[in-house]
C-alpha positions, 0 to 999 in steps of 0.5 A, a space after each residue: 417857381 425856381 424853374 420859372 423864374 431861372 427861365 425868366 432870367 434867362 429869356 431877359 437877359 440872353 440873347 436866343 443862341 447865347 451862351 456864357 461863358 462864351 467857352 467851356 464844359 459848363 455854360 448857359 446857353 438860352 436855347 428853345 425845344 419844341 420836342 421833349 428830351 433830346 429834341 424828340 417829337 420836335 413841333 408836337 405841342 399840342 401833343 405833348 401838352 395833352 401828354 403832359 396833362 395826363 402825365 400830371 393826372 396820373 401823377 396826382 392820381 399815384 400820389 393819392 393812392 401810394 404817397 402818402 405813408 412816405 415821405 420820400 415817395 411824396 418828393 418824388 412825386 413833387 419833383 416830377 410835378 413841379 417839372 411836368 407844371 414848369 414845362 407846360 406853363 412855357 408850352 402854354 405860353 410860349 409854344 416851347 420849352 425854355 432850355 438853358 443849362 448846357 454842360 458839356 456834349 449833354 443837350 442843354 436843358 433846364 431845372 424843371 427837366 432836372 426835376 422830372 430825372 431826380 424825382 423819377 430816380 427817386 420813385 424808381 429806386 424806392 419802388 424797386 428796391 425798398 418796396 416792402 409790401 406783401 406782393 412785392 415781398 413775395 416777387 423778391 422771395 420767388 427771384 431768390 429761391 
């Protein structure tokens, strides 16, 4: 919801191209992106949609199957799905990805890539280093001995 409706204010108020402040480490600038992060697999929509409904199927899939029992691990899970769902609905509607967050030399991008970054660290994090279960202690025993 917040990425949609940072979006919207963006595409109402700004010009394509537009930044504010006109100078400085951290702006809004109202760009489009075509391609994934980075610009990577510029004008591959139908691909990245298709990439992104599976994405999505997987991640309800996991969180059926692992989420359940913690709590941090279903934060995770609803970050990346919050970003995976606010990245198709403007590939669905606009062809593109609305990006507007513009800090520094980093390529400008938007709440719901943010979303997708924290809940992957999250689920990286929690699964490598706090994953208690017998396979995995049995990994951690045999890497220390």
């Amino acid at each position: 919801m917040a990425d949609q409706l940072s979006k919207l204010f963006i595409k109402t108020n700004f010009q394509l191209g537009q930044s504010w402040p006109h100078e400085g480490f951290l702006r809004l600038t109202y760009v489009t992106n075509t391609g994934t992060a980075f610009g990577l697999l510029r004008n591959q929509t139908m691909f990245l949609i298709l990439a992104s409904i599976i994405a999505v199927g997987f991640l309800v899939y996991f969180y059926r199957t692992h989420a359940v029992v913690r709590p941090v691990l279903r934060l995770s899970i609803g970050l990346q799905l919050g970003g995976a769902f606010g990245n198709l609905i403007d590939r669905l509607t606009e062809g593109a990805v609305v990006d507007f967050i513009d800090v520094g030399w980093w390529p400008i991008f938007n709440i719901a890539d943010s979303s997708i970054v924290v809940g992957m660290t999250i689920l990286i994090v929690t699964l490598l280093l706090f994953d208690r279960t017998p396979e995995n202690e049995e990994k951690l025993k045999a890497g220390k001995t």
